[in-house]
MMTF fields as JSON, N, C-alpha, C and O atoms, coordinates in Angstrom:
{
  "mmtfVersion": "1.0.0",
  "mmtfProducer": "UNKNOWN",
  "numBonds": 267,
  "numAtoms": 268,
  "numGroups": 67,
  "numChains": 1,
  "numModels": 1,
  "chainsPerModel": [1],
  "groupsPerChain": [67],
  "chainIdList": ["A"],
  "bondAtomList": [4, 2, 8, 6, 12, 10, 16, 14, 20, 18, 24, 22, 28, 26, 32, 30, 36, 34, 40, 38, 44, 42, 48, 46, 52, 50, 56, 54, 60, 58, 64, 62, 68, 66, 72, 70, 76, 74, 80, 78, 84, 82, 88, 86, 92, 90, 96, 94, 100, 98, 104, 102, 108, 106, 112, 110, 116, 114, 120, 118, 124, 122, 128, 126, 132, 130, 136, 134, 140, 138, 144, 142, 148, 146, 152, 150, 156, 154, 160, 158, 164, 162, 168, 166, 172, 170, 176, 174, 180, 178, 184, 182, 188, 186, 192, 190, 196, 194, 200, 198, 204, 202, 208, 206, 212, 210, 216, 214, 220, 218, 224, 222, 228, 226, 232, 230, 236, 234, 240, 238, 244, 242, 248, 246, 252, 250, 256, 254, 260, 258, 264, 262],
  "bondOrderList": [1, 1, 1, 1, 1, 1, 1, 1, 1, 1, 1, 1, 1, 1, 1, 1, 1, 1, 1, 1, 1, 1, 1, 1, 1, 1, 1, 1, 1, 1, 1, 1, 1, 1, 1, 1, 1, 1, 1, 1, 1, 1, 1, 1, 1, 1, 1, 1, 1, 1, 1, 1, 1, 1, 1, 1, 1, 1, 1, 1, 1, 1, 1, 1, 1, 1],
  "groupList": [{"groupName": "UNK", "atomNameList": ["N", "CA", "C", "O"], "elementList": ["N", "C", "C", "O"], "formalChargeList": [0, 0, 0, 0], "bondAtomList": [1, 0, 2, 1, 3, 2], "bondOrderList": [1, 1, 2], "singleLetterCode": "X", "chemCompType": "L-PEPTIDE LINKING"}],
  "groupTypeList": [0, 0, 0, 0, 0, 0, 0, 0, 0, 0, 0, 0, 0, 0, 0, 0, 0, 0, 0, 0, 0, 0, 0, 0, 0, 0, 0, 0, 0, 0, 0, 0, 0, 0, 0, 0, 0, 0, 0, 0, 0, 0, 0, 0, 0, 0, 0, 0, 0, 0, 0, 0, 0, 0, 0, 0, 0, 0, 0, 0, 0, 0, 0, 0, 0, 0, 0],
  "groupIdList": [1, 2, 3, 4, 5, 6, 7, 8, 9, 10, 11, 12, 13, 14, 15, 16, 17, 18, 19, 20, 21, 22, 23, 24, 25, 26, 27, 28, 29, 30, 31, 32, 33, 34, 35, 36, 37, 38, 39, 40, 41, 42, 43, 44, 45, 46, 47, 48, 49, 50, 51, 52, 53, 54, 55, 56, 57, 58, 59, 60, 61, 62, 63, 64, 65, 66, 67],
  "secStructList": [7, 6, 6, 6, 2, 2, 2, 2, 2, 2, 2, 2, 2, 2, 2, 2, 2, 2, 2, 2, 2, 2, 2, 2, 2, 6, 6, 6, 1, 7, 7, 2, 2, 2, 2, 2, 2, 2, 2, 2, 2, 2, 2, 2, 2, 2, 2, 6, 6, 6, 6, 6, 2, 2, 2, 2, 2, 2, 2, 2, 2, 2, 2, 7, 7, 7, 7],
  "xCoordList": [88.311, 86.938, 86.119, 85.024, 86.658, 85.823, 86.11, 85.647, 86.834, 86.261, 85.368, 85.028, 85.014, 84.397, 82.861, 81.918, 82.877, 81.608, 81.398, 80.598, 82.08, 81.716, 81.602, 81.076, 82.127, 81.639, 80.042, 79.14, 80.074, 78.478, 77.469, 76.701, 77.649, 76.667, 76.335, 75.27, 78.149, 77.781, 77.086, 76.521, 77.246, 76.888, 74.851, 74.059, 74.619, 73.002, 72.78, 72.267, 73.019, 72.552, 72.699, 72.202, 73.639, 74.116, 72.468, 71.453, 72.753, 71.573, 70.084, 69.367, 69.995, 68.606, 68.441, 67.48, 69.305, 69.205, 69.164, 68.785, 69.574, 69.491, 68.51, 68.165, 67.841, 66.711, 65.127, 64.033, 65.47, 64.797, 64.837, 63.842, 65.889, 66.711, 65.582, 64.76, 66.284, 65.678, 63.984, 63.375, 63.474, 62.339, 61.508, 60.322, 61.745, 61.627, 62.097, 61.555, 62.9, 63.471, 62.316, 62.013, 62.05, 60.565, 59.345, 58.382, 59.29, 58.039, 57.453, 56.307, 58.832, 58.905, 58.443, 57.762, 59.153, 58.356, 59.649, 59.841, 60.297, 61.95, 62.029, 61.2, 62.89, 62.898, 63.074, 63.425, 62.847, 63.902, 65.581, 66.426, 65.845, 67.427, 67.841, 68.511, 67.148, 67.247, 67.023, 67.602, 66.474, 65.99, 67.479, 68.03, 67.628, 68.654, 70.133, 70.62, 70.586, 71.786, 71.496, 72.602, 70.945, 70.755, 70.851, 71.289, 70.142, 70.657, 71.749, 72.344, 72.172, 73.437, 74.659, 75.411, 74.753, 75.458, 75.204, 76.043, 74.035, 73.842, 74.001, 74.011, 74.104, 74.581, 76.559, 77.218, 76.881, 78.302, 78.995, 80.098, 78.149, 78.64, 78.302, 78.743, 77.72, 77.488, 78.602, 79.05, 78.958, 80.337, 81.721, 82.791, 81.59, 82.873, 83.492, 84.691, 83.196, 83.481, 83.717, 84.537, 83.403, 83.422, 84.31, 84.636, 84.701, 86.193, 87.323, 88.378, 87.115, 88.163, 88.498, 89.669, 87.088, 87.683, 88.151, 88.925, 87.747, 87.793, 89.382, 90.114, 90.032, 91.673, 92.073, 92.837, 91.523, 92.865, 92.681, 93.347, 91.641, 91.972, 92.496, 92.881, 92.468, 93.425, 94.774, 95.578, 95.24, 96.607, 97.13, 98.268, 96.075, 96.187, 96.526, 97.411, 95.584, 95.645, 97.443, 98.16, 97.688, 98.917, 100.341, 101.463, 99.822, 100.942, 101.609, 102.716, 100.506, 99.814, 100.398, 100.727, 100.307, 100.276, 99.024, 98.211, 98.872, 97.271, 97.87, 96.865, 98.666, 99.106, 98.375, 98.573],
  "yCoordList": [102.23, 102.339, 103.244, 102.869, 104.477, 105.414, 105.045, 105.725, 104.042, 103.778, 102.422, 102.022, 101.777, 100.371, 101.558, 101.596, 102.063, 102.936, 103.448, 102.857, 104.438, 104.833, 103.559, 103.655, 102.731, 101.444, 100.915, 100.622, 100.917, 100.555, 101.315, 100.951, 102.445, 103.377, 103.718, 103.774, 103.909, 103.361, 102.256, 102.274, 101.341, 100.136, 99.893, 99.18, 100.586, 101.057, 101.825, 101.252, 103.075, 103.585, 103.756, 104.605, 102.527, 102.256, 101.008, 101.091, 100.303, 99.044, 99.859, 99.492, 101.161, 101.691, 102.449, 102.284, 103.111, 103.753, 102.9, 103.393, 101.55, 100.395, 99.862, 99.175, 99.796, 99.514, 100.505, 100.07, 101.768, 102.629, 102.925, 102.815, 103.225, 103.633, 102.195, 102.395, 100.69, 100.09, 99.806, 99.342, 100.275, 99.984, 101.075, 100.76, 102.011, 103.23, 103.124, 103.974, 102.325, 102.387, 100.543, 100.149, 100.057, 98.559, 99.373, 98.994, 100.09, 101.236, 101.7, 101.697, 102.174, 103.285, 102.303, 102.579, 100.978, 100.234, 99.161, 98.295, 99.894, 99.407, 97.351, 96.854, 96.655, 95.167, 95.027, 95.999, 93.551, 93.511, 93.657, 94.245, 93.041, 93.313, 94.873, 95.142, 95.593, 97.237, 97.588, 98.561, 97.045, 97.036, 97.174, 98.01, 95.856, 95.172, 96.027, 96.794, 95.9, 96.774, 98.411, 98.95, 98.93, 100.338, 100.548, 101.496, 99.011, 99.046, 99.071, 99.754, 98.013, 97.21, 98.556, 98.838, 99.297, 100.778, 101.679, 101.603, 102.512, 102.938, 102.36, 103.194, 100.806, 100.898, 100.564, 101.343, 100.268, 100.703, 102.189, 102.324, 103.373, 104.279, 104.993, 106.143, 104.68, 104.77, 104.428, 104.962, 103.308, 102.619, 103.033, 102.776, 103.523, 104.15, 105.28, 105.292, 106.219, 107.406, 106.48, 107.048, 105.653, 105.175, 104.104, 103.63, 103.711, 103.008, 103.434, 102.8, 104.725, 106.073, 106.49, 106.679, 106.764, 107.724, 105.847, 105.78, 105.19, 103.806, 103.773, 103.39, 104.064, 103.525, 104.835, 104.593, 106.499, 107.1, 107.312, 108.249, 106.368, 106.666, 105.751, 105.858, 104.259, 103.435, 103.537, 102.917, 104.675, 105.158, 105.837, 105.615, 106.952, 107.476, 107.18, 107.675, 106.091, 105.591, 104.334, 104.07, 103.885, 103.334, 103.757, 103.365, 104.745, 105.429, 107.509, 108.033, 107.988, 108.735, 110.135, 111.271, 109.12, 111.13, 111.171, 110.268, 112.145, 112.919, 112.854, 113.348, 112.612, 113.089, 112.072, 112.234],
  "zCoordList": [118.138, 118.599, 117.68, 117.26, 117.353, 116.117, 115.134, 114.218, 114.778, 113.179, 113.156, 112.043, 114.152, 114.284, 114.652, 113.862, 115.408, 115.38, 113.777, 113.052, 113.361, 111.955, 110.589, 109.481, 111.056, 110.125, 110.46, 109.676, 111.784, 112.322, 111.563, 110.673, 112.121, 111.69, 109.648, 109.033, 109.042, 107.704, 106.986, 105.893, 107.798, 107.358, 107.822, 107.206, 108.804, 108.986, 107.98, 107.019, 107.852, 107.024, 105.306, 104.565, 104.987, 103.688, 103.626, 102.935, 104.344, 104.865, 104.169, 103.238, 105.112, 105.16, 103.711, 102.959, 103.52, 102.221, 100.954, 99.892, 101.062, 99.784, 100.044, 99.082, 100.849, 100.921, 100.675, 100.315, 100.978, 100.311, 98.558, 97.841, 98.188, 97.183, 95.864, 94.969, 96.557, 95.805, 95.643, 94.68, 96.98, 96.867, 96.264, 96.167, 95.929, 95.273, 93.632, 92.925, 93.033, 91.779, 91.673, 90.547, 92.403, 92.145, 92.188, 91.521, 92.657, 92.915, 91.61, 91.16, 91.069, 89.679, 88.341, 87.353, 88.779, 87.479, 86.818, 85.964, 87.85, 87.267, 87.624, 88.385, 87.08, 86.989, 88.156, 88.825, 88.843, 90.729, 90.205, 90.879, 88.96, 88.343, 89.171, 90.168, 88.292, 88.307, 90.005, 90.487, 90.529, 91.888, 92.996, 93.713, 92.584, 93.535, 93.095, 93.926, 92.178, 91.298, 91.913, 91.905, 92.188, 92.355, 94.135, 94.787, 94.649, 96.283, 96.607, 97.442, 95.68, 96.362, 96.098, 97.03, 94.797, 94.742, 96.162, 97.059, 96.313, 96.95, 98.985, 99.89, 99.229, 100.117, 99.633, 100.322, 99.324, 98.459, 98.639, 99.168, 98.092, 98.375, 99.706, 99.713, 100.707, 102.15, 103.021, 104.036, 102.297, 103.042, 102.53, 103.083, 101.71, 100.903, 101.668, 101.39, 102.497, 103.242, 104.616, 105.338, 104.994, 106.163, 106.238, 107.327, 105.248, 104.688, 104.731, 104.759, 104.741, 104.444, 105.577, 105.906, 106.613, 107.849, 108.847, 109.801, 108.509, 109.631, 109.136, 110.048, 107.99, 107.481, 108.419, 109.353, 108.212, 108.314, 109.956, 110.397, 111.215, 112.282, 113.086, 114.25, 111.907, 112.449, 112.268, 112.964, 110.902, 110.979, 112.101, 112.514, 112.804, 113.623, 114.776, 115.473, 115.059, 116.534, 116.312, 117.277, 115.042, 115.293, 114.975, 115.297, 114.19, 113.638, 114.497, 114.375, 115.148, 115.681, 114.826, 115.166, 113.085, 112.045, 111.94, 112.14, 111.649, 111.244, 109.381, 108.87, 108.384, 107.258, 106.14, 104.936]
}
């Protein structure tokens, strides 16, 4: 259940921030190329921590180490 929540919520705010992120780097003058490439990272690394805690609490909940 907490890592399907912490995927939710990464995945909003990976969403919201690539969408800022890029519309801010189209803003600046940058190509839609440069645009889109700089979202699609930035929601990428949003989800990257939330990849991490969603693996080590499904270890948890089946394995029940914390290690």
């Amino acid at each position: 259940m907490a890592s399907a929540v912490a995927l939710l919520v990464a995945g909003t705010l990976g969403t919201t921030g690539a969408t800022i992120v890029g519309t801010a780097v189209h803003l600046l003058g940058a190509s839609d190329e440069w645009a889109l490439t700089t979202g699609a990272l930035t929601a990428a690394a949003a989800l990257l921590p939330a990849v991490a805690l969603a693996r080590r609490t499904w270890r948890v909940e089946r394995y029940g180490d914390d290690t």
